[in-house]
C-alpha positions in Angstrom: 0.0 0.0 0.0 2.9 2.5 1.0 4.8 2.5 -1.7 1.4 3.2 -4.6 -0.2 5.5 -2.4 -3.9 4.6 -3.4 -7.0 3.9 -2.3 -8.3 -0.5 -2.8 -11.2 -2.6 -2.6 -10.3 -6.6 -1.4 -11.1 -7.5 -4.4 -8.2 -5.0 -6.0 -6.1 -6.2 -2.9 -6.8 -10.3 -4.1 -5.3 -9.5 -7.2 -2.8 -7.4 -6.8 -0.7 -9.2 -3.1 -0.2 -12.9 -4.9 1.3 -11.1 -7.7 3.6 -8.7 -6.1 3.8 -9.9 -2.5 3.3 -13.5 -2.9 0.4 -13.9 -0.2 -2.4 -16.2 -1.6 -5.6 -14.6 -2.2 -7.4 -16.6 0.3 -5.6 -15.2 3.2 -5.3 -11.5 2.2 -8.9 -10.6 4.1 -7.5 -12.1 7.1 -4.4 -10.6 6.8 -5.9 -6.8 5.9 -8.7 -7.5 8.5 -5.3 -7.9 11.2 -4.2 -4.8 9.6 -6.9 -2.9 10.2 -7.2 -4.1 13.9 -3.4 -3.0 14.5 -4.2 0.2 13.0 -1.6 0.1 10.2 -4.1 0.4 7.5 -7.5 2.5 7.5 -10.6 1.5 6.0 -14.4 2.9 5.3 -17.3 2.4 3.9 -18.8 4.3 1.2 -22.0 3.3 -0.6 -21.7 -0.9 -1.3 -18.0 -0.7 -1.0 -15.0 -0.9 1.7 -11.9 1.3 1.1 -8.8 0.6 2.2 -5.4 2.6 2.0 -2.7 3.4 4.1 -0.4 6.3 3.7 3.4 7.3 4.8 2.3 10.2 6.6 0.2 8.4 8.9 3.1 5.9 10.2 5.3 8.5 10.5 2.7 10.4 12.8 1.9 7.9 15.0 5.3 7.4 15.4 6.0 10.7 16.3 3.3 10.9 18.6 4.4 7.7 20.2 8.2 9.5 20.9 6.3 12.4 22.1 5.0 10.1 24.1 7.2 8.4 25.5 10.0 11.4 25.9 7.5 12.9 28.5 7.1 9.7 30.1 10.8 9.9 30.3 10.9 13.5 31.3 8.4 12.8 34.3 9.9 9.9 35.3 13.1 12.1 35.5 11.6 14.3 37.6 10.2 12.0 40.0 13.8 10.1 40.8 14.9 13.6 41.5 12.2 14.6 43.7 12.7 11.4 45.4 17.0 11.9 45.7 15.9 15.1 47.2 13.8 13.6 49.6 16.1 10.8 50.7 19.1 13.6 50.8 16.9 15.5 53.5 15.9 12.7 55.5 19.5 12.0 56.0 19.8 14.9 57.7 20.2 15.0 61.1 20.3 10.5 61.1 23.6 10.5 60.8 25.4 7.4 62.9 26.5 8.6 65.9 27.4 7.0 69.4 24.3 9.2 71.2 22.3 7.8 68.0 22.9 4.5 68.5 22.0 4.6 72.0 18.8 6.3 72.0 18.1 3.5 69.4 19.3 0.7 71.8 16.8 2.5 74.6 14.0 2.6 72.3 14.1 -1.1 71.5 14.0 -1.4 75.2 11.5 0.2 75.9 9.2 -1.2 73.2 10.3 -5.0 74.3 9.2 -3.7 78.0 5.8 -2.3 76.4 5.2 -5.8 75.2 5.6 -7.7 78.4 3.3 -5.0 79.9 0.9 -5.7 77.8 1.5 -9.5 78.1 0.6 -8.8 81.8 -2.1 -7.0 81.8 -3.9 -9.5 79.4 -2.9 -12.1 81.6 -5.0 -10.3 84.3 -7.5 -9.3 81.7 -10.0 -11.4 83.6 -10.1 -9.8 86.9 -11.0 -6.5 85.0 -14.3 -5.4 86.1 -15.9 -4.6 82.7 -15.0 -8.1 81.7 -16.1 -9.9 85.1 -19.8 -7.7 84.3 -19.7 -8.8 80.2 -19.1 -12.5 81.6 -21.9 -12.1 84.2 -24.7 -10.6 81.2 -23.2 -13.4 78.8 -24.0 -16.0 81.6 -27.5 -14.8 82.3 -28.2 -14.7 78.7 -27.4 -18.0 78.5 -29.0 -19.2 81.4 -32.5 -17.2 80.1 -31.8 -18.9 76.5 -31.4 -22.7 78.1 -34.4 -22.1 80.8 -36.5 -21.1 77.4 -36.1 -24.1 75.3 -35.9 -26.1 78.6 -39.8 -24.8 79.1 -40.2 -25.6 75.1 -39.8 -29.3 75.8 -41.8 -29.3 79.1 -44.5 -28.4 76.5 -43.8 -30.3 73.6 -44.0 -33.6 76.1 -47.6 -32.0 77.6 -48.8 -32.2 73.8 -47.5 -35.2 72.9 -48.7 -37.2 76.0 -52.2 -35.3 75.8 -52.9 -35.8 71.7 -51.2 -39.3 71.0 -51.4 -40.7 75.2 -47.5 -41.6 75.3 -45.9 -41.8 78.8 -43.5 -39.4 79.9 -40.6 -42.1 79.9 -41.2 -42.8 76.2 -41.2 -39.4 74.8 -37.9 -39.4 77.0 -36.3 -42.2 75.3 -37.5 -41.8 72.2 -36.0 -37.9 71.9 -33.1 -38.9 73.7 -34.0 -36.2 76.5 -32.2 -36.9 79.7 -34.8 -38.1 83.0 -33.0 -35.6 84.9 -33.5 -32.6 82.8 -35.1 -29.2 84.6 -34.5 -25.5 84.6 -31.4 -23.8 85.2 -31.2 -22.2 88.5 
């Protein structure tokens, strides 16, 4: 196409590539369709026809626009590892290794390893902590209140059965798997 700098139809294009490029005519749609796709060759539509061409002037754009491109990428990216030299150059300042450095570094590890066994401590007497002795106590008489419920549910699941099919007691028991001994929760 480059080098006639004219406008095809396939049909033009299925004569003209076995000839002078030596593709076979059955695979120059595919091949002009994968052109198109990339970009590297335009196309339209006018009337019952497609059109296809593709001119020097439009490589040698997008190629230009690509180095554009890409030199500001560059240019930005430039900029950035500066700013950031900067920044680590000015962060260096005042870090500099020195004996009273290294020692206020060697106190704070200290004290950081004694925050942690503080605070190993106080969870290990996490439980004698008021708040959590009154969360335990409303957790327990939840409980309790939930297990005295269900406890009263079967109480009157056995009254039903017993009065509409005239099972014992000890039946229903066994046969539910409910333990003789079973009452409310005091």
């Amino acid at each position: 196409y480059l080098t006639q700098k004219d406008v095809f139809q396939l049909k033009d294009l299925e004569k003209i590539a076995p000839k002078e490029k030596g593709i076979t005519s059955m695979s120059v749609k595919d091949i002009l369709q994968s052109l198109v796709d990339d970009g590297m060759v335009d196309t339209d539509r006018i009337g019952t026809s497609n059109y296809f061409w593709a001119f020097p002037s439009k490589a040698l754009h997008a190629r230009k626009r690509k180095l554009e491109e890409l030199e500001s990428q560059f240019a930005e990216s430039n900029q950035k590892k500066e700013a950031l030299q900067k920044s680590i150059e000015k962060s260096k300042i005042g870090r500099e290794d020195t004996a009273e450095r290294a020692a206020l570094l060697e106190e704070l590890a200290a004290l950081r390893q004694k925050k942690e066994q503080l605070k190993a401590e106080i969870d290990k007497y996490r439980e004698c902590d008021p708040d959590v002795v009154e969360e335990m106590r409303q957790t327990n008489q939840v409980a309790k209140e939930a297990a005295n419920r269900w406890t009263d549910n079967i109480f009157s699941i056995k009254s039903w059965a017993k009065r509409k099919f005239g099972f014992e007691e000890s039946r229903i028991d066994k046969g539910f798997g409910i333990p003789e001994d079973l009452d409310y929760v005091d």
